[in-house]
OpenMM code with the backbone's topology and positions (N, CA, C; nanometers):
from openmm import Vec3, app, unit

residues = "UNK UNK UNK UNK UNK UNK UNK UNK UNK UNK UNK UNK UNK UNK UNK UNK UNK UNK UNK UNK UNK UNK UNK UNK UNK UNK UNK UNK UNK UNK UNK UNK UNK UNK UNK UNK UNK UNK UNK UNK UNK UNK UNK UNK UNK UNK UNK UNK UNK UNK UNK UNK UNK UNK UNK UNK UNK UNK UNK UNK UNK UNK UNK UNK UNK UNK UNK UNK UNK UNK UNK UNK UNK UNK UNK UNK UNK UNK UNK UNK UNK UNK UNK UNK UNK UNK UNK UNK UNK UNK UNK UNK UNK UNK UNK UNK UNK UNK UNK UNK UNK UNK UNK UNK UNK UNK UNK UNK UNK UNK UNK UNK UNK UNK UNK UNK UNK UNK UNK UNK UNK UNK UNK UNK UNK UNK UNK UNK UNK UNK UNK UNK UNK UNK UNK UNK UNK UNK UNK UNK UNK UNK UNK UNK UNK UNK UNK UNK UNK UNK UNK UNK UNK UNK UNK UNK UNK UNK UNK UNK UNK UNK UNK UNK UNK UNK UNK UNK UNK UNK UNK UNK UNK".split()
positions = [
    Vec3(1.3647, 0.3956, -0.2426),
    Vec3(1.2731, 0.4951, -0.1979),
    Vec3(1.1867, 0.5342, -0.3173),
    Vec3(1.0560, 0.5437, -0.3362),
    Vec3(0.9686, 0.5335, -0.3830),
    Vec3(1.0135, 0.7348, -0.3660),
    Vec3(0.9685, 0.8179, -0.5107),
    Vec3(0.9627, 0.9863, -0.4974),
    Vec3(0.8759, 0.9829, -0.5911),
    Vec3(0.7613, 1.0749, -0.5540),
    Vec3(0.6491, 1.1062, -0.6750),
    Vec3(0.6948, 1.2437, -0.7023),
    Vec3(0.6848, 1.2582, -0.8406),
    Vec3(0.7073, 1.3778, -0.9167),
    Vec3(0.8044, 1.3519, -1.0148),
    Vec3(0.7930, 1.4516, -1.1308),
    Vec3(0.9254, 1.4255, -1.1828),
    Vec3(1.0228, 1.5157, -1.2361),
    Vec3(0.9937, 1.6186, -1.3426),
    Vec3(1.0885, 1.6893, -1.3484),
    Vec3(1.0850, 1.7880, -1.2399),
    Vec3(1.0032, 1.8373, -1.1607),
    Vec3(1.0056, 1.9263, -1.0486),
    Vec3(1.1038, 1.8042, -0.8936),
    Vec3(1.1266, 1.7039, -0.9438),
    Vec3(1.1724, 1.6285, -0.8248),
    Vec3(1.3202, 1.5915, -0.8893),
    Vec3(1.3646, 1.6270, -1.0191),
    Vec3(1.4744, 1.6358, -1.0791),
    Vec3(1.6148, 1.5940, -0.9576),
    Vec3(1.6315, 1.7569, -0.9071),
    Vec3(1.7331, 1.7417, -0.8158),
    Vec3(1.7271, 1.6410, -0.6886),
    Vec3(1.6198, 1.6200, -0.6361),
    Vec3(1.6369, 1.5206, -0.4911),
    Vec3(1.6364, 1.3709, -0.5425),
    Vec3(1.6056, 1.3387, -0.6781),
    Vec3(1.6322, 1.2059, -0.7432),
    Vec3(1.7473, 1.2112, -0.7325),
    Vec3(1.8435, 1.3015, -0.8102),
    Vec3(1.9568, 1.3042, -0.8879),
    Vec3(2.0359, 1.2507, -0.7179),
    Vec3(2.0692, 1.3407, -0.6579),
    Vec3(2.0909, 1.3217, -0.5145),
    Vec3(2.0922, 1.2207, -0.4520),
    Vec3(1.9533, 1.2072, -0.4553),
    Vec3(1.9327, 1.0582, -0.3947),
    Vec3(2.0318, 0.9305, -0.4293),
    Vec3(2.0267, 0.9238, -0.5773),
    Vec3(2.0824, 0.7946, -0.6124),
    Vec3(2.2171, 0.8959, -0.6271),
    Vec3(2.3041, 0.9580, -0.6721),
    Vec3(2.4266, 0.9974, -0.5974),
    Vec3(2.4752, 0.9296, -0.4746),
    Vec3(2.3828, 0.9225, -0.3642),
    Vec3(2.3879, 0.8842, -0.2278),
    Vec3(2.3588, 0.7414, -0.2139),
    Vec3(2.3906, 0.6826, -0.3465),
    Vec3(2.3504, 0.5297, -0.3204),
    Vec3(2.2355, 0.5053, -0.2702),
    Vec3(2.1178, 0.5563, -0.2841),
    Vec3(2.0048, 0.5192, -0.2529),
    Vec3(1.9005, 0.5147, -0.3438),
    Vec3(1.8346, 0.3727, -0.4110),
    Vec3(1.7926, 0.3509, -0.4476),
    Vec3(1.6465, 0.3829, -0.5235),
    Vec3(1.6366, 0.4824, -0.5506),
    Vec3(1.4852, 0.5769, -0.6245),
    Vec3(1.4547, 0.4908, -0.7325),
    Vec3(1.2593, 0.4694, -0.7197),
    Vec3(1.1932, 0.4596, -0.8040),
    Vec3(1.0669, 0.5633, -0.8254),
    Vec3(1.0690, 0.5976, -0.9374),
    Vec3(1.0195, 0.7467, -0.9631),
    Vec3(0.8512, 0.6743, -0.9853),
    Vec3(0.7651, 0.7991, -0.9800),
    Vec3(0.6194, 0.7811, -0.9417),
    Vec3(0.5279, 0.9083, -1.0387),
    Vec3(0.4829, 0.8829, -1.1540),
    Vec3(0.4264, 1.0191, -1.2186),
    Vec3(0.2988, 0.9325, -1.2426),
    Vec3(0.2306, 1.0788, -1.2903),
    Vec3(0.1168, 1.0427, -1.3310),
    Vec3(0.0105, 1.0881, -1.1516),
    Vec3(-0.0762, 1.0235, -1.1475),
    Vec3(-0.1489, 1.0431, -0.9983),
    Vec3(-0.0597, 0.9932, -0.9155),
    Vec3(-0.0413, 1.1117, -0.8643),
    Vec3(0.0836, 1.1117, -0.7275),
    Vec3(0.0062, 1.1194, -0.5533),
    Vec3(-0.0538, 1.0072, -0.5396),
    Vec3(-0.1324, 0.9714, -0.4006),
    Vec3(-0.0779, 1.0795, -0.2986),
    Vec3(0.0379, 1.1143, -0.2560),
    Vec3(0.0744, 1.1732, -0.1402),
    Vec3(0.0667, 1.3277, -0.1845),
    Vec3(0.0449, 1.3996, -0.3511),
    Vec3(0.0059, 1.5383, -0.3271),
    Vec3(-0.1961, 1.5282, -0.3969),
    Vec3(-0.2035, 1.4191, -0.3905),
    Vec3(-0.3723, 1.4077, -0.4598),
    Vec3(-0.4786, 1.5639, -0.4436),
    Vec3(-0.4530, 1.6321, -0.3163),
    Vec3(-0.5503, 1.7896, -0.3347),
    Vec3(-0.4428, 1.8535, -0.4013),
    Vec3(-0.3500, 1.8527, -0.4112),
    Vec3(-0.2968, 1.9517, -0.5364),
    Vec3(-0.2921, 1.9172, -0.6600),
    Vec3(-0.3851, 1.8027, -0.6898),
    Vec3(-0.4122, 1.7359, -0.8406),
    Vec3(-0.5767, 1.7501, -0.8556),
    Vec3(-0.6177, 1.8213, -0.7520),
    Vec3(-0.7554, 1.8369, -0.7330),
    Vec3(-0.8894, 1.6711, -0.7327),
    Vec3(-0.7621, 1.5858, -0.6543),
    Vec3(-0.8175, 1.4372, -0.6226),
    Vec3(-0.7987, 1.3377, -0.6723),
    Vec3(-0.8685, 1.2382, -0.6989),
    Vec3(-0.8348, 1.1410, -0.7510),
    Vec3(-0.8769, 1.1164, -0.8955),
    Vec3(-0.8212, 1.1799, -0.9956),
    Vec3(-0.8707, 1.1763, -1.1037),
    Vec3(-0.8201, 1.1249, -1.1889),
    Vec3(-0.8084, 1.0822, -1.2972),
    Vec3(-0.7110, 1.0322, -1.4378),
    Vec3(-0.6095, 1.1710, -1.4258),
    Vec3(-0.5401, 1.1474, -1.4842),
    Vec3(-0.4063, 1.2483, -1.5040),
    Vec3(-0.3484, 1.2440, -1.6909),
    Vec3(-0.3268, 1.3471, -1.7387),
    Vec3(-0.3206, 1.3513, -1.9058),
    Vec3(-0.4309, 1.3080, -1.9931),
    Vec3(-0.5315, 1.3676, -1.9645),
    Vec3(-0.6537, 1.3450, -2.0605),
    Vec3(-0.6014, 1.4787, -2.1636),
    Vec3(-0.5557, 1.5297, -2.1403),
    Vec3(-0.5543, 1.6187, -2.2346),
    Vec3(-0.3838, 1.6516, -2.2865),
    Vec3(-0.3688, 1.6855, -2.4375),
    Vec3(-0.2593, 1.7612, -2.4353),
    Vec3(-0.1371, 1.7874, -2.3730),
    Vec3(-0.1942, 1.9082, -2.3007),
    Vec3(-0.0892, 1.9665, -2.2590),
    Vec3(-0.0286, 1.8487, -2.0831),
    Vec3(-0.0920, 1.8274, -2.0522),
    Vec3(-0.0730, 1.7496, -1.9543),
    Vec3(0.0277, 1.5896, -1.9646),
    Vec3(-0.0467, 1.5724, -2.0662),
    Vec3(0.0323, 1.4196, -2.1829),
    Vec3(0.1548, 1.4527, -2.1573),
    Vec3(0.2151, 1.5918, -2.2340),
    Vec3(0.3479, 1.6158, -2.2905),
    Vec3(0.4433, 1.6186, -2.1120),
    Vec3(0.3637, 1.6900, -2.0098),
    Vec3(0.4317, 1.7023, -1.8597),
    Vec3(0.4624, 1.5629, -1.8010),
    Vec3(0.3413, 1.4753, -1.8512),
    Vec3(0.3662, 1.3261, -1.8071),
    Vec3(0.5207, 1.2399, -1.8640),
    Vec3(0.5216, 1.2901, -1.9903),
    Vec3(0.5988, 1.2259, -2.0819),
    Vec3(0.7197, 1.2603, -2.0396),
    Vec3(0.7644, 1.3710, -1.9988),
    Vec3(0.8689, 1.4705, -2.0051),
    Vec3(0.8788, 1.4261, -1.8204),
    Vec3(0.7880, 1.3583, -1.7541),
    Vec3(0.8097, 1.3574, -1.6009),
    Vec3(0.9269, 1.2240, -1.6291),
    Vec3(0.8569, 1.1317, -1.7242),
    Vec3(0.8836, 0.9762, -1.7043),
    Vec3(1.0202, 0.9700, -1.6988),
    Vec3(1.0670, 1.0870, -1.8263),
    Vec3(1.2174, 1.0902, -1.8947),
    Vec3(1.2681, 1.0991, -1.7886),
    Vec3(1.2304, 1.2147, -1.6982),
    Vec3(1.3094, 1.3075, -1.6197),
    Vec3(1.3716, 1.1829, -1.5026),
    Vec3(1.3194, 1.1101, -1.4525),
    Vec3(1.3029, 1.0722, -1.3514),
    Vec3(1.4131, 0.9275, -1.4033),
    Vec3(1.4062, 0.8721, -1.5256),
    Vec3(1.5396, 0.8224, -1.5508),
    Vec3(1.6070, 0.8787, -1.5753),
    Vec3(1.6508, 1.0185, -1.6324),
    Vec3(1.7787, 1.0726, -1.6566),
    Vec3(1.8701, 1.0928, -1.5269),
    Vec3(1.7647, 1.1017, -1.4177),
    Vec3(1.7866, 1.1745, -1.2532),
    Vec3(1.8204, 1.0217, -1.2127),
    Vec3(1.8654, 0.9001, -1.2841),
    Vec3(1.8920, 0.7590, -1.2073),
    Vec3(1.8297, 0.6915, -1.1531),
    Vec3(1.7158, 0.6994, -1.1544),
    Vec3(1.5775, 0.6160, -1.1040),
    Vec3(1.5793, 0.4813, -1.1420),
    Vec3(1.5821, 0.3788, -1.0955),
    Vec3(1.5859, 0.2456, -1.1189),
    Vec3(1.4141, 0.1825, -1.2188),
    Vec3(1.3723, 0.2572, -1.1475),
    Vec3(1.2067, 0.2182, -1.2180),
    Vec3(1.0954, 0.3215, -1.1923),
    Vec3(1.0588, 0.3188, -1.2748),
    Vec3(0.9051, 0.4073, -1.2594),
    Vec3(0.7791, 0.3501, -1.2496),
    Vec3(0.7365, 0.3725, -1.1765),
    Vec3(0.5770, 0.3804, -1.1511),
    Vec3(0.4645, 0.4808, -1.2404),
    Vec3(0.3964, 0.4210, -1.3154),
    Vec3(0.2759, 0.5665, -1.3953),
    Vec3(0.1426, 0.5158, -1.3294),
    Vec3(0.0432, 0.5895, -1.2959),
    Vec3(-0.0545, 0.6083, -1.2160),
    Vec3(-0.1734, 0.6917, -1.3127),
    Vec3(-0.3028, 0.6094, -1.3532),
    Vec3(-0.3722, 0.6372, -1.3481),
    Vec3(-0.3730, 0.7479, -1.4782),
    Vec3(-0.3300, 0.7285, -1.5828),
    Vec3(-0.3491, 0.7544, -1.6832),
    Vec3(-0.3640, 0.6968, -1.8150),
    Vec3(-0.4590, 0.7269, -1.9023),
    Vec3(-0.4743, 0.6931, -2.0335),
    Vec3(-0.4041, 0.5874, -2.0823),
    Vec3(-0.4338, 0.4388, -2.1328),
    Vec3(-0.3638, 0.3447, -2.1284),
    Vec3(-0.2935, 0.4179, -2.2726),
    Vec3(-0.3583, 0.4654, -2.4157),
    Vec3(-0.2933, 0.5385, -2.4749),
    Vec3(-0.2102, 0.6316, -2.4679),
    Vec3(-0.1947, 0.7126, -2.3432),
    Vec3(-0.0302, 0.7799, -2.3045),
    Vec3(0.0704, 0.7057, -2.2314),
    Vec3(0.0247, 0.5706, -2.1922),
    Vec3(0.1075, 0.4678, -2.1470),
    Vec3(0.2061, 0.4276, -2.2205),
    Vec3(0.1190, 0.3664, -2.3649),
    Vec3(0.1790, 0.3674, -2.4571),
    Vec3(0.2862, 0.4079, -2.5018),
    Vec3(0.2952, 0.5170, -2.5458),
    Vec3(0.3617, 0.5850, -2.5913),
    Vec3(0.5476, 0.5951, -2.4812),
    Vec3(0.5432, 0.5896, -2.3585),
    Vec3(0.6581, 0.5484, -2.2954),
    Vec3(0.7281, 0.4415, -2.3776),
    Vec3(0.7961, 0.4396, -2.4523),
    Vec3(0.9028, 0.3126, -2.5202),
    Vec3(0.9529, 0.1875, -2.4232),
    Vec3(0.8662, 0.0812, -2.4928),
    Vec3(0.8982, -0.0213, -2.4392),
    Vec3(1.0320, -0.0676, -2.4209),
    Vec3(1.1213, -0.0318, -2.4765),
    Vec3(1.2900, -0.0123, -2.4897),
    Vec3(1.3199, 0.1047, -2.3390),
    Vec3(1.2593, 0.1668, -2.2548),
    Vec3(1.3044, 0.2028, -2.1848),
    Vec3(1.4622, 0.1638, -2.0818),
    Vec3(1.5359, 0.2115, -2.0024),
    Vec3(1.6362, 0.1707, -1.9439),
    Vec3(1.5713, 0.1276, -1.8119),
    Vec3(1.4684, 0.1766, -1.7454),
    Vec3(1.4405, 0.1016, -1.6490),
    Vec3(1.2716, 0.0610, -1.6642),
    Vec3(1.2782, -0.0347, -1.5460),
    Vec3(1.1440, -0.1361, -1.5597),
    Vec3(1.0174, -0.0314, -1.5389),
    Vec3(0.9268, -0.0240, -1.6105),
    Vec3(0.7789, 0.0643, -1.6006),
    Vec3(0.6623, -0.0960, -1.5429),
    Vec3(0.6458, 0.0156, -1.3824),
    Vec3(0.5142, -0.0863, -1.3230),
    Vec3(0.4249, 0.0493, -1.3349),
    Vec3(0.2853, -0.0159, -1.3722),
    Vec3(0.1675, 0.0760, -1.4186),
    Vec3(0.0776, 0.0168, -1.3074),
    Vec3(0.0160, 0.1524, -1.2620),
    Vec3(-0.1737, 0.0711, -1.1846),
    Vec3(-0.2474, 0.1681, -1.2878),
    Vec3(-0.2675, 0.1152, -1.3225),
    Vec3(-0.4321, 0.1942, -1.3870),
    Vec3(-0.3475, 0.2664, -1.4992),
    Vec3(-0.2856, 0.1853, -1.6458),
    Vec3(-0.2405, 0.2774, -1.6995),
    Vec3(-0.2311, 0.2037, -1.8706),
    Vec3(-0.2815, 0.0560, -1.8191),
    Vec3(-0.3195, -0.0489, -1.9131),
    Vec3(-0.2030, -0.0916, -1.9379),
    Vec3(-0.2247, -0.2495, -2.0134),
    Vec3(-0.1280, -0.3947, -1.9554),
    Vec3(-0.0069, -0.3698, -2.0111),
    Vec3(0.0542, -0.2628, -2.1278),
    Vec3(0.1649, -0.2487, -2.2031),
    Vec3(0.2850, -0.2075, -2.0969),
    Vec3(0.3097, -0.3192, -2.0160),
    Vec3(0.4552, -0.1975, -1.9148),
    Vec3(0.5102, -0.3703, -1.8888),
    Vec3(0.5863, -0.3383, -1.7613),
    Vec3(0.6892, -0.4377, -1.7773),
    Vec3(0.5985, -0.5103, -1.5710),
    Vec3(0.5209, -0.4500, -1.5183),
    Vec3(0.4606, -0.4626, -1.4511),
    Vec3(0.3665, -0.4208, -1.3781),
    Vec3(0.2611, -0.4922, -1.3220),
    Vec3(0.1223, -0.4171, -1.2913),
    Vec3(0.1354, -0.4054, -1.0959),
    Vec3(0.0582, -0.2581, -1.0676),
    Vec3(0.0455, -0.3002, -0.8984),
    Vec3(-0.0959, -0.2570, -0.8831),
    Vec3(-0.1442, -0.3484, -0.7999),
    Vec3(-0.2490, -0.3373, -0.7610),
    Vec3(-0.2471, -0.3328, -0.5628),
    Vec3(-0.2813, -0.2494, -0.5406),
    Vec3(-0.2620, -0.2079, -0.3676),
    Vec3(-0.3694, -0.3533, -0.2680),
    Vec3(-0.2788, -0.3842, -0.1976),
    Vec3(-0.3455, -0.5057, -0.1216),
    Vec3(-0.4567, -0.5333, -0.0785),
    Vec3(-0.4406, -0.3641, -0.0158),
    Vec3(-0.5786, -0.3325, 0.0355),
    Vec3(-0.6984, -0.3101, -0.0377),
    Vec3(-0.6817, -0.3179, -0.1538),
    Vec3(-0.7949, -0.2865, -0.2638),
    Vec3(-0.8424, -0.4453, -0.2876),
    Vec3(-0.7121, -0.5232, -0.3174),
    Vec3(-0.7168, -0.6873, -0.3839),
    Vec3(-0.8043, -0.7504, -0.2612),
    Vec3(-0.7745, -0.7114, -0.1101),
    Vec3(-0.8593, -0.8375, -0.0783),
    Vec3(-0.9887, -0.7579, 0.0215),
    Vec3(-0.9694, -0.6706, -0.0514),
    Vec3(-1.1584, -0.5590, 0.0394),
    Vec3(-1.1016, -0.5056, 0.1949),
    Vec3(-0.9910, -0.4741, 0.2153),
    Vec3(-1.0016, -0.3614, 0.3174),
    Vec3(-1.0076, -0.2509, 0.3175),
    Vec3(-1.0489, -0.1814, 0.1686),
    Vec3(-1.0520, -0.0384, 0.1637),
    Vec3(-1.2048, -0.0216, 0.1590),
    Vec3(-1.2499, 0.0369, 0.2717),
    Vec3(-1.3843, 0.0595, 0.2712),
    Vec3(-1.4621, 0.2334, 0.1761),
    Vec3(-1.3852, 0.2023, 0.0634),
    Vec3(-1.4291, 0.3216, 0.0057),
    Vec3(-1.4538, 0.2724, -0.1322),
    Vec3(-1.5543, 0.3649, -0.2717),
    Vec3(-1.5212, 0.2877, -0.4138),
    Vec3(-1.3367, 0.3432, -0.4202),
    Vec3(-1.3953, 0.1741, -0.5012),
    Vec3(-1.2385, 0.1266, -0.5638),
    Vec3(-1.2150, 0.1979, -0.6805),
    Vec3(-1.0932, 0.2732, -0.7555),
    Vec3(-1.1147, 0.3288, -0.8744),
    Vec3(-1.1515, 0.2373, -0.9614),
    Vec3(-1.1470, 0.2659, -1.0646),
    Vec3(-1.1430, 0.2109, -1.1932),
    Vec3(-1.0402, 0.0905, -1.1932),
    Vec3(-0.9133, 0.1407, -1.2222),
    Vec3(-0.8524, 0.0233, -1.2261),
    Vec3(-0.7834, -0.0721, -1.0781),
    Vec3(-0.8344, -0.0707, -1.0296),
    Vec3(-0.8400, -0.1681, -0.9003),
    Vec3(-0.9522, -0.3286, -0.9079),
    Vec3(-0.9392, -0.4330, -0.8784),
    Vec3(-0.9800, -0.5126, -0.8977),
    Vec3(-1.0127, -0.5991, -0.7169),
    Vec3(-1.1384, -0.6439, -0.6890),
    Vec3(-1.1466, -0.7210, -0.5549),
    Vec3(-1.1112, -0.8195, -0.5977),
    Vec3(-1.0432, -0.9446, -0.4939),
    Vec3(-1.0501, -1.0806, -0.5411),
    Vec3(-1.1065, -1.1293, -0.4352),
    Vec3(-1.1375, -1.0429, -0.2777),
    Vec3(-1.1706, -1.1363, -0.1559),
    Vec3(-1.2300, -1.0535, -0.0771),
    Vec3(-1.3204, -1.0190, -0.0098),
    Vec3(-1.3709, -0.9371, 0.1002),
    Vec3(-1.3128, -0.9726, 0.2623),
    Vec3(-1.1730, -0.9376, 0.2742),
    Vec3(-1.1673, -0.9912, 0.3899),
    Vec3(-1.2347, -0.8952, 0.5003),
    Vec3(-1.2293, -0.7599, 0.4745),
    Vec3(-1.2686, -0.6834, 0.5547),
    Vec3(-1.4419, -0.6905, 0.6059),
    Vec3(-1.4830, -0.7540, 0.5402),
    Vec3(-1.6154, -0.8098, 0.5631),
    Vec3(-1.6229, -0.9167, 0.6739),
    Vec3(-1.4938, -1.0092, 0.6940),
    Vec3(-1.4894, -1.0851, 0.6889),
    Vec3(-1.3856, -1.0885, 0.8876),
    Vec3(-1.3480, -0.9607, 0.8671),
    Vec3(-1.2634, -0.8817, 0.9509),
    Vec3(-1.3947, -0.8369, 1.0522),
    Vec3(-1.4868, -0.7415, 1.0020),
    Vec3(-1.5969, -0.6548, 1.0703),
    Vec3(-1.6790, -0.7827, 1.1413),
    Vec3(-1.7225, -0.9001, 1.0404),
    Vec3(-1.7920, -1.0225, 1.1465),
    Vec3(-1.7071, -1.0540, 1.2265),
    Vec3(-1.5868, -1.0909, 1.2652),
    Vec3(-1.5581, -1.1470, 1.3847),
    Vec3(-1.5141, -1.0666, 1.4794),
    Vec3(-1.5029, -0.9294, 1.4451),
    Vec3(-1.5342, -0.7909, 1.5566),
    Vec3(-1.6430, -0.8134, 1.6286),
    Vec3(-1.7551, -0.8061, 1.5186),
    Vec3(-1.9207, -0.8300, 1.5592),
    Vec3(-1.9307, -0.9530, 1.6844),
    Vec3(-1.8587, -1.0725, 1.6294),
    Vec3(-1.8727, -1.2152, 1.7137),
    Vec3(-1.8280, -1.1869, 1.8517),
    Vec3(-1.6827, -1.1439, 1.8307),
    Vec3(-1.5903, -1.1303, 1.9404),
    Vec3(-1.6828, -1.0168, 2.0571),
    Vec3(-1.7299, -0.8941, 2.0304),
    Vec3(-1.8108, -0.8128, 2.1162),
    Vec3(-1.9115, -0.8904, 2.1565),
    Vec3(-2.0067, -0.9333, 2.0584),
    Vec3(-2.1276, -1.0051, 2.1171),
    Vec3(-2.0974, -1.1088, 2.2368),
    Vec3(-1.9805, -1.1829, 2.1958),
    Vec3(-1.9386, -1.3357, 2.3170),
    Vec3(-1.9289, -1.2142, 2.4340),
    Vec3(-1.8496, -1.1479, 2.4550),
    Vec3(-1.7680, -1.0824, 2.5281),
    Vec3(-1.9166, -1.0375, 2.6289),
    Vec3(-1.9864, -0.9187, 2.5447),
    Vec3(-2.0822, -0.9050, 2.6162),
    Vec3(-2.1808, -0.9943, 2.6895),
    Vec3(-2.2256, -1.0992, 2.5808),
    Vec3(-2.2779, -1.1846, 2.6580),
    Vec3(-2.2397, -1.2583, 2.7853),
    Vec3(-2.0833, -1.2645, 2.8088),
    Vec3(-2.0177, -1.3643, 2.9290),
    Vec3(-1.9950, -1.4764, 2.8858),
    Vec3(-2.0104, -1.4767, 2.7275),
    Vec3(-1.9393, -1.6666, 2.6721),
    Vec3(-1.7993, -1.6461, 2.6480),
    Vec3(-1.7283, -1.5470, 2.6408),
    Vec3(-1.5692, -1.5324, 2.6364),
    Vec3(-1.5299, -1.4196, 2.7317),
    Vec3(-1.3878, -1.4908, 2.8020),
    Vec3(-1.3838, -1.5814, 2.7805),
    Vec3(-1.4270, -1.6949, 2.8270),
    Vec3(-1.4369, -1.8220, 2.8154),
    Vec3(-1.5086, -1.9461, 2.9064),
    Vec3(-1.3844, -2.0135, 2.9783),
    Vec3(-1.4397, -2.0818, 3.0399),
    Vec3(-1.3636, -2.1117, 3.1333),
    Vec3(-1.2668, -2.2514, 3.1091),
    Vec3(-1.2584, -2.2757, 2.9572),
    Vec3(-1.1513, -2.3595, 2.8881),
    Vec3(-1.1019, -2.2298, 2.8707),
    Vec3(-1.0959, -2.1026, 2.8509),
    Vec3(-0.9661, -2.0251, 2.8112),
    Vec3(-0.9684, -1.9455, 2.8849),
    Vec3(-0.9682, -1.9602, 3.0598),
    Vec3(-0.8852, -1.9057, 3.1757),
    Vec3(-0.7947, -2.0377, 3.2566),
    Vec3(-0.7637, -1.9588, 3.3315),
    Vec3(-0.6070, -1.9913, 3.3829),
    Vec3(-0.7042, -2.0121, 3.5026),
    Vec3(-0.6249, -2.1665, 3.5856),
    Vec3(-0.6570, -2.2265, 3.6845),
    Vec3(-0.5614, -2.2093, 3.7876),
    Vec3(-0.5698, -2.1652, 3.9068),
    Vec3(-0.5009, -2.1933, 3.9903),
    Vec3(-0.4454, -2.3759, 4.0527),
    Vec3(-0.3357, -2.3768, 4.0609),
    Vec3(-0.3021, -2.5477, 4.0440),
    Vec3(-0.3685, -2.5910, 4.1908),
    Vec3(-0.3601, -2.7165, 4.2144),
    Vec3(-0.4245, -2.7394, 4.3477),
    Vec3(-0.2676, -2.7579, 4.4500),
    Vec3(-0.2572, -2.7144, 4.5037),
    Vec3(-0.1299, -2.6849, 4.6205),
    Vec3(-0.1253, -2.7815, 4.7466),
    Vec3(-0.0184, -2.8101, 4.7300),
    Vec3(0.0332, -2.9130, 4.9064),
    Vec3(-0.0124, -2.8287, 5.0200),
    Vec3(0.0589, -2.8525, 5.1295),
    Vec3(-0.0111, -2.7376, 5.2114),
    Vec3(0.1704, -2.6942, 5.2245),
    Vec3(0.2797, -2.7571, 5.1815),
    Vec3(0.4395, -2.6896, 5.1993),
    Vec3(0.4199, -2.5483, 5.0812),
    Vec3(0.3391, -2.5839, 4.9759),
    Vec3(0.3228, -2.4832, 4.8716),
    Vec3(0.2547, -2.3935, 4.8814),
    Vec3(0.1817, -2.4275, 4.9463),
    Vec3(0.0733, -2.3136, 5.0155),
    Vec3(0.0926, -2.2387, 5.1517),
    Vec3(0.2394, -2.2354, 5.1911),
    Vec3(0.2848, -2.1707, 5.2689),
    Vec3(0.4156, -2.1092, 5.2313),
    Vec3(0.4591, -2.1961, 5.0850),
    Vec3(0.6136, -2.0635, 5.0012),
    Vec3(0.5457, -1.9760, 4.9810),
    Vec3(0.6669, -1.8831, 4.9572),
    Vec3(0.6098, -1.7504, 4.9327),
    Vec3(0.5555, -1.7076, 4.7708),
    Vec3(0.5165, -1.6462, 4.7091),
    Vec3(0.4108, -1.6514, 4.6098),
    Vec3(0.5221, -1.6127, 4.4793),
    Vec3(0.5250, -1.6611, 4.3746),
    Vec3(0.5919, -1.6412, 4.2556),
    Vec3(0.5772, -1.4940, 4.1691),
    Vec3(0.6171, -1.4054, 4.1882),
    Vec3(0.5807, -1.2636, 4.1000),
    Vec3(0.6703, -1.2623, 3.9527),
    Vec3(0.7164, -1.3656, 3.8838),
    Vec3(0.8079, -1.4167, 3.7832),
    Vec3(0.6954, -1.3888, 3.6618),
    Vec3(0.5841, -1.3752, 3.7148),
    Vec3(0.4606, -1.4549, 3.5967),
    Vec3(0.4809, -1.5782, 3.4908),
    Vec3(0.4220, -1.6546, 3.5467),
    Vec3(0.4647, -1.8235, 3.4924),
    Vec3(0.3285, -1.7973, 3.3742),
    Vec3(0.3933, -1.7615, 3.2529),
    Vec3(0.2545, -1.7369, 3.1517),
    Vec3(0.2498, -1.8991, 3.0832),
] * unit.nanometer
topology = app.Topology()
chain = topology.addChain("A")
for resn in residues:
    res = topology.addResidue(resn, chain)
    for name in ("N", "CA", "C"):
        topology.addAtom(name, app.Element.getBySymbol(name[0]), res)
């Protein structure tokens, strides 16, 4: 189970993995409280914020967290997390020093129809690619070319013993 927060999420980590359930901790830009971070912004540009990040990362392995996630901060406060950590650090947007990178799917192949942050990367526009054959599929449709009449269903041609059983409600698809 993926928990964003960290020393304020202390106890339901600790718990959690108590309960044999598997927590990987999430600091830094925490997507599911983003208006109480006042959006989507970098996280520890400053100071005092650095030291809450730093002090989240700890927290969240001391509380048994298998791995952490950091989000969207300063590849220089990335840093500073010890590569000697006890569990694996995956970073998005936090620069290449961790033990793994995520990049959200929907960003990698263009279905997020919004700007991409900073550290997000396209490799494919499928959603472009998605919206044309919406476009195709309505246009046939409207026009009366789909479906055609290679992709409907024929009634078979019947004896006249078959054409007097009684009718199949089984649906023979």
């Amino acid at each position: 189970m993926k928990v964003e927060g960290g020393e304020r999420r202390l106890e339901l980590i600790s718990r959690l993995t108590e309960a044999e359930i598997p927590v990987m901790g999430h600091v830094g830009l925490t997507p599911q409280s983003v208006n109480a971070l006042g959006g989507y912004r970098v996280q520890g540009k400053n100071g005092g914020r650095c030291g809450q990040l730093i002090r989240d990362a700890h927290a969240v392995e001391a509380a048994g967290a298998f791995a952490v996630v950091l989000e969207a901060v300063p590849r220089e406060l990335a840093r500073t997390l010890p590569a000697n950590c006890a569990y694996p650090r995956s970073w998005i947007g936090a620069g290449p020093e961790c033990d793994g990178q995520i990049l959200v799917l929907h960003d990698a192949i263009g279905l997020t129809f919004t700007v991409l942050p900073k550290f997000a990367r396209r490799y494919a526009n499928v959603g472009e690619m998605i919206s044309r054959t919406v476009r195709e599929y309505c246009d046939d449709v409207r026009a009366g070319m789909f479906p055609s009449d290679a992709e409907s269903y024929h009634a078979a041609r019947a004896s006249k013993e078959e054409k007097e059983a009684p009718v199949n409600t089984d649906g023979d698809w």
